[in-house]
Structures are given as structure tokens and as C-alpha cells.
C-alpha positions in Angstrom: 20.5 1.4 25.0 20.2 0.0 28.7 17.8 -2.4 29.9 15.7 -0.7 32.9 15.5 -3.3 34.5 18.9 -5.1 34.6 20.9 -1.9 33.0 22.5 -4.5 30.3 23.1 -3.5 27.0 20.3 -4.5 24.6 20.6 -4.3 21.0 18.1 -1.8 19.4 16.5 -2.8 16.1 15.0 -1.3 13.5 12.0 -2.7 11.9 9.7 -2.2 8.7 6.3 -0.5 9.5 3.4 -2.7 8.9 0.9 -0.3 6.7 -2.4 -1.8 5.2 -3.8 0.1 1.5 -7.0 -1.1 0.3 -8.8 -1.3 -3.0 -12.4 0.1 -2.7 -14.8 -1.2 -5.8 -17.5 0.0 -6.4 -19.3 -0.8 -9.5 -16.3 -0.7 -12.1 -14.8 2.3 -10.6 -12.0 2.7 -7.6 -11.6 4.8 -4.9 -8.8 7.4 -4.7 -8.1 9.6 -1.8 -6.6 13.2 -2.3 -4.2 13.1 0.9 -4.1 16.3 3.1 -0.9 15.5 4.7 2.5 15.4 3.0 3.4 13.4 0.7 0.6 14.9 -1.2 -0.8 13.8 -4.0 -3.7 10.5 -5.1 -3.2 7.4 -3.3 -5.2 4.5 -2.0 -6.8 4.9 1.3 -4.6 3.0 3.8 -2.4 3.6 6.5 -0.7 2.2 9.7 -1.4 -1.0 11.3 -2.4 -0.3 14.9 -0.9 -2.2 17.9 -3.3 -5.3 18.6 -5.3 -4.8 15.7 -5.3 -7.4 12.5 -4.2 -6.0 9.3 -7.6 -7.1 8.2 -9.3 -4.9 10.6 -7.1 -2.0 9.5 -8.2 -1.7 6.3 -11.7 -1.7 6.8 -11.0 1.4 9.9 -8.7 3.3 7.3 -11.4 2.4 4.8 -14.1 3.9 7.1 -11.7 6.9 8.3 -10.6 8.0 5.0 -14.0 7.4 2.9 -16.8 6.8 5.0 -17.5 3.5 3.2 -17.8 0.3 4.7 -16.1 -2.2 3.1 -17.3 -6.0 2.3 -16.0 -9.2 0.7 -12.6 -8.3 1.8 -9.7 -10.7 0.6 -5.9 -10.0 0.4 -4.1 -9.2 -2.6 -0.2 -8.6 -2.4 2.2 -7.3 0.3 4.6 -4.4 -1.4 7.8 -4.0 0.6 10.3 -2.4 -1.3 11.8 -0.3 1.0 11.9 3.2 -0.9 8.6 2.9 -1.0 7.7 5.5 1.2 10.3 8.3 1.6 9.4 8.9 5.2 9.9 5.8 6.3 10.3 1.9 5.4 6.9 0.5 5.4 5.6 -2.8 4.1 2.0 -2.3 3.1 -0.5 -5.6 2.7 -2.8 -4.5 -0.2 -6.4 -5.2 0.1 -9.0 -5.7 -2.3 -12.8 -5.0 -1.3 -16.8 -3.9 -2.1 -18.4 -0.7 -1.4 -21.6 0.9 -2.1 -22.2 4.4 -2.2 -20.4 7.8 -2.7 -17.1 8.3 -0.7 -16.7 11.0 1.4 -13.4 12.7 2.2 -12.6 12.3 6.0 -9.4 11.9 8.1 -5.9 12.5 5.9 -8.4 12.6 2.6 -8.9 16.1 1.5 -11.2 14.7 -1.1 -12.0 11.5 -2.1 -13.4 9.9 -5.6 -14.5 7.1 -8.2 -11.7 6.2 -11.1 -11.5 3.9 -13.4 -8.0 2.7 -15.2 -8.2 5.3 -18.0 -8.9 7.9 -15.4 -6.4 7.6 -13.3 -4.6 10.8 -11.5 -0.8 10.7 -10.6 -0.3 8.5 -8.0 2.0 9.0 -4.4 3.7 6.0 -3.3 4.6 2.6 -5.5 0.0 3.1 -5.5 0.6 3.1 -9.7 2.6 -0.1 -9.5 0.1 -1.5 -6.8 -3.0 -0.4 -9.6 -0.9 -1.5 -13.0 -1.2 -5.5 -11.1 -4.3 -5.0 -9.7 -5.8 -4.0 -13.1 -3.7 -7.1 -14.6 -5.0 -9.3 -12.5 -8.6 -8.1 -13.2 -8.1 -8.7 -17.1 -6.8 -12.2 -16.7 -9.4 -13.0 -13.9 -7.0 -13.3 -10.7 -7.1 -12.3 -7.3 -3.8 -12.0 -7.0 -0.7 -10.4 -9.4 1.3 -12.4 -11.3 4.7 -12.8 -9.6 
């Protein structure tokens, strides 16, 4: 690749994409999303990190996008960044953990959206079971954080 401006060669580089998922509690139950877009299947709501916007502030968007919940008392739990994590890409994704009141309502990439619990859980796209077997860990042994 050329530089436009001096027509050097520039090295091009190829970089992780930063990707937020978030946690939604409400009461003792979770939030799934049912995606509409490929890959199909239950995840967290999350997504892609906007330019200029904190990953923070991207969870509670996707959050709002996806479920129509506004989320509290976020905190940070774990960044996942194993790179076949995502078969369309290589995303890192900084898990979230938050509070929400209400029902969720499907919006965005969620073709439906719901309250689970650990024994209820559906099959999961992405690492989202790995993310929910050390989130529930955690929980039991009174952590914000997995064990790592």
C-alpha cells in the first residue's frame, strides 16, 4: 500500500476488532438475545465498539439497541480474545456485567430476546457458554471477576 501523501510504502496491519458483550441481570435471571443475522443462534447482546466511543458506552447502546433495557451499576468483568472466537472475524470482546429492570424487547440484530437462568440455558453462538460457565462461577464464589 502507498502513502497518499508521500507515495512511500507503508506497512498495512491487521488488527483484532474491539467488540463489547454485556451481562443484563435482572432479578436472578439473564438476558439472551435470539440473533437475526448470521451466525444465528443465543448469544449475549453486544457488538462492535464504535470509533470514539468508550467500550463502556458501548455496552450500554448495544444494550439499549438489542433489548430496549437500560442498563445500571455497570462494572467490567473479563476480556475474551481468543482469536477463533468469532468465525467471521478476530474480535476481542470486553465482557460486561450490569442491572436492568423490566421485560426485554427484541430490537436491532435480536429477533427475540429473553430471561434465563443457568439451568435454562439455550445453545450458545460464540465462546457466550464459556463467557456464562465463569460468569456463573464467579457468582457462586461471590466474585466480580473469573478466576484466572
Amino acid at each position: 500500500m502507498l502513502c497518499p501523501h508521500c507515495q512511500k510504502e507503508i506497512s498495512v496491519y491487521r488488527n483484532p476488532t474491539p467488540t463489547v458483550d454485556i451481562i443484563i441481570e435482572i432479578g436472578a435471571k439473564i438476558v439472551l438475545i435470539e440473533r437475526k443475522n448470521p451466525p444465528y443462534g443465543h448469544a449475549l447482546p453486544g457488538g462492535f465498539v464504535d470509533y470514539g466511543e468508550s467500550f463502556e458506552a458501548a455496552a450500554q447502546r448495544e444494550a439499549r439497541e438489542e433489548t430496549g433495557l437500560e442498563v445500571t451499576e455497570l462494572y467490567q468483568f473479563h476480556t475474551y480474545s481468543r482469536p477463533d472466537r468469532d468465525a467471521r472475524q478476530h474480535t476481542v470482546s470486553t465482557v460486561y456485567v450490569g442491572q436492568a429492570k423490566g421485560e426485554p424487547q427484541a430490537g436491532d440484530d435480536a429477533q427475540k430476546a429473553g430471561l434465563f437462568d443457568e439451568d435454562t440455558l439455550p445453545p450458545l453462538a460464540f465462546d457466550h457458554a464459556e463467557i456464562l460457565t465463569d460468569y456463573f462461577m464467579a457468582k457462586r464464589l461471590g466474585r466480580r471477576r473469573p478466576e484466572r
